[in-house]
N, C-alpha and C positions, 0 to 999 in steps of 0.2 A: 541496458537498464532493465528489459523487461524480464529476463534471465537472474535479473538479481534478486527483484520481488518476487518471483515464483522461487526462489530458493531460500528466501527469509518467510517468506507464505509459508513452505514446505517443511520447516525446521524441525528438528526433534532435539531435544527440548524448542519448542515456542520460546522465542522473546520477541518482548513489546519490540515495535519499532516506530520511527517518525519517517513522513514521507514528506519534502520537503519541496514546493513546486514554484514556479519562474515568477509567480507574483509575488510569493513570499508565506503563505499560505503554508502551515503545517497541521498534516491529518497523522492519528496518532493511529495505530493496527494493534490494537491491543488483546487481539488473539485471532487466533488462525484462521476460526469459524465466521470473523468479521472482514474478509478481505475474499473478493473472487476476482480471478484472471484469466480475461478471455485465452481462450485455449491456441487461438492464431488471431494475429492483431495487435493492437496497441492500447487496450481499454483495460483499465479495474476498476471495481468496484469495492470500495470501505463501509461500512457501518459503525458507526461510532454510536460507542455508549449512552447516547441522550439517542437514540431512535432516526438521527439523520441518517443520510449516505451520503456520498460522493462520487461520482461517475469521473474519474480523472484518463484522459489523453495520455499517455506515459512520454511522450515529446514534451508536458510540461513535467513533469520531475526533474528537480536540480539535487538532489541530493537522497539518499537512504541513511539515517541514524537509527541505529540498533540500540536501545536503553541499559 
């Protein structure tokens, strides 16, 4: 899974995506510059447009939707 977010991270052209996780919980990547992934490990980080983050586990991601 983590191979999948650094290559939707990565994209040229960027598209939005949703990141969908085991509690049901969906965080939206709404560009490239709002998402970082530990370089080894199992951690990323989102920002999302109102100024939160998200520190997510990638063990809970149940899903990647591409918009």
């Amino acid at each position: 899974m983590i191979r999948d977010i650094r290559k939707l991270a990565k994209a040229v052209p960027f598209k939005t995506f949703n990141i969908r996780l085991s509690d049901g919980e969906r965080i939206i990547v709404s560009d490239a510059n709002s998402i970082a992934v530990a370089p080894e490990g199992d951690r990323i980080v989102v920002f999302t447009d109102d100024g939160e983050f998200h520190l997510v586990n990638v063990a809970q991601v149940t899903e990647l939707v591409v918009s």
